[in-house]
C-alpha positions as CSV (number, residue, x, y, z in Angstrom):
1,X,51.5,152.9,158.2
2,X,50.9,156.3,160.0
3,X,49.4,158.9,157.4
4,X,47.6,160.8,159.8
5,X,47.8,163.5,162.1
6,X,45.9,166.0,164.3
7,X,46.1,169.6,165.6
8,X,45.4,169.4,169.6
9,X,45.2,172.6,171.1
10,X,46.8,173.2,174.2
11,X,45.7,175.8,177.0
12,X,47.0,178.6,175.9
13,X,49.9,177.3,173.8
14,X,50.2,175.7,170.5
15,X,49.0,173.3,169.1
16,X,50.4,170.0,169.4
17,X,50.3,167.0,166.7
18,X,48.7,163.9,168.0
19,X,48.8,160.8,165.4
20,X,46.1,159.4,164.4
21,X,45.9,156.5,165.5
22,X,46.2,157.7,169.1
23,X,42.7,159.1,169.3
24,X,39.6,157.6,170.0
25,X,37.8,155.6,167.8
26,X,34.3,156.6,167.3
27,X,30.8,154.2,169.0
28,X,28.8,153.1,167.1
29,X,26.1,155.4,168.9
30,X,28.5,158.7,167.9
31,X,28.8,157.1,164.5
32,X,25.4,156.8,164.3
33,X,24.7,160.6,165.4
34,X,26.9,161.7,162.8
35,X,24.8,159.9,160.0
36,X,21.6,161.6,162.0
37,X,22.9,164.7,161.7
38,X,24.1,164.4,158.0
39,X,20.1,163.5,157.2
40,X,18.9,166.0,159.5
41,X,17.2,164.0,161.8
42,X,19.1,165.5,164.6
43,X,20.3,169.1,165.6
44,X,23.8,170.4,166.1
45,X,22.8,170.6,170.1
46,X,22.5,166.7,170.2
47,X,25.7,166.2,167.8
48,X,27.8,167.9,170.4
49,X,25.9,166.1,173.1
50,X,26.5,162.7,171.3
51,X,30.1,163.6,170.7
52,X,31.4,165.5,173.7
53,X,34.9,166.1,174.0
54,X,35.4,164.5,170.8
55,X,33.9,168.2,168.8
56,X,34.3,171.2,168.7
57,X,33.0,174.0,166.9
58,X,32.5,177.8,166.7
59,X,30.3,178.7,163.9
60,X,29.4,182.2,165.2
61,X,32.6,183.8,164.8
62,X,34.2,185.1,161.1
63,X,36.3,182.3,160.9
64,X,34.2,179.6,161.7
65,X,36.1,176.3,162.9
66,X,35.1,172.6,163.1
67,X,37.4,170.8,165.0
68,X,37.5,166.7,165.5
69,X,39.5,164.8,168.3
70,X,38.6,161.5,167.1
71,X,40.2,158.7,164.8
72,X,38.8,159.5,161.5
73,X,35.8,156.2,160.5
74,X,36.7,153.8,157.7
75,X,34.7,154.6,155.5
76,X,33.7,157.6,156.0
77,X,29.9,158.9,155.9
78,X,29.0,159.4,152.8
79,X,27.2,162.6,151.5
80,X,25.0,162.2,148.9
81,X,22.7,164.7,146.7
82,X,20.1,163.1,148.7
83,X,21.1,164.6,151.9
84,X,21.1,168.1,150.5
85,X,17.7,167.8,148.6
86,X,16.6,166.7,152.4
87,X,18.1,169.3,153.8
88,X,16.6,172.3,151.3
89,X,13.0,170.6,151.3
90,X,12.9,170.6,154.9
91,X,14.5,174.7,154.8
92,X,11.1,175.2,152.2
93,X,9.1,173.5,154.7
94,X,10.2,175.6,157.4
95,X,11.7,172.8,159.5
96,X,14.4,174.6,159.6
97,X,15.8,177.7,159.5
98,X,18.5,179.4,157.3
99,X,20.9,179.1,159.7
100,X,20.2,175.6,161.2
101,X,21.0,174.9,157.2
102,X,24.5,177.1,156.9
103,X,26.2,175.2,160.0
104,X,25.0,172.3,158.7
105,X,26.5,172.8,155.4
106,X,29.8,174.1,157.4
107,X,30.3,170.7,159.2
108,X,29.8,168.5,156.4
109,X,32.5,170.6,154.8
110,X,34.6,170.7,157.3
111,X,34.7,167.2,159.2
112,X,36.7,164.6,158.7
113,X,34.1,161.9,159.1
114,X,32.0,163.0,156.1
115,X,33.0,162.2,152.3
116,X,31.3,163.5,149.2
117,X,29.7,160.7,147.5
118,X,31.9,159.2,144.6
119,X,31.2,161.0,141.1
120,X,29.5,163.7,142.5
121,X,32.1,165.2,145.1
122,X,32.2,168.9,142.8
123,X,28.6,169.2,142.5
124,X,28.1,168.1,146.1
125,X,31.0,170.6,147.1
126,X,29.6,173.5,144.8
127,X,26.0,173.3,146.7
128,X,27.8,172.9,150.4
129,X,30.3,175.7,150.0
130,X,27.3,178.0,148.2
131,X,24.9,177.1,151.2
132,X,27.8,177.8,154.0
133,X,28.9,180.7,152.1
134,X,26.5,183.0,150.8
135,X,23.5,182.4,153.2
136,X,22.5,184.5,155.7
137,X,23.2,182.6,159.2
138,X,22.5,185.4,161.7
């Protein structure tokens, strides 16, 4: 059964809607860049490296936009209050910066391949939203 669809953009016309199960499937070497990146043991530069075509994003504008050309991974990665701990600890370590931690928050949020861990998908969307939100990414 066919729940699924996707927004492709098209040079300079509208968008057109791809189903689902048309894309790609995701390697196991993208899948596993996507979990690296959701622990922080890899930057945004190598996501979009590992995923190519498969990504975009544009977190510098206003309206930032995550957008995913790929067939959504069953089951999804799970986000846990263990990734964000590991994410502020290394921010108070100075590992990372600020905004390193705001477009990390941002994609998490905003790509399909992640999922908030079971029982704790409001807290786990309160801190994301709060960390994409109101810091100071410039």
């Amino acid at each position: 059964m066919e729940l699924m669809e996707k927004r492709t953009p098209t040079r300079g016309g509208p968008k057109l809607v791809t189903r689902e199960s048309e894309l790609p499937a995701l390697t196991l070497e993208q899948l596993d860049a996507l979990r690296r990146f959701a622990a922080f043991e890899t930057r945004l530069v190598d996501l979009r490296r590992s995923l190519g075509d498969l990504f975009e994003c544009d977190l510098a504008s206003e309206h930032r936009t995550v957008e995913t050309h790929f067939r959504v991974p069953e089951p999804g990665i799970v986000i846990t209050r263990k990734h964000i701990a590991g994410a502020l600890e290394q921010k108070r370590r100075g590992t990372i910066t600020e905004r390193d931690l705001v477009h990390w928050a941002t994609i998490l949020l905003m790509n399909d391949a992640y999922v908030l861990a079971p029982g704790d998908e409001d807290m786990i969307a309160d801190w994301l939203n709060d960390i994409s939100l109101n810091l100071d990414a410039t």
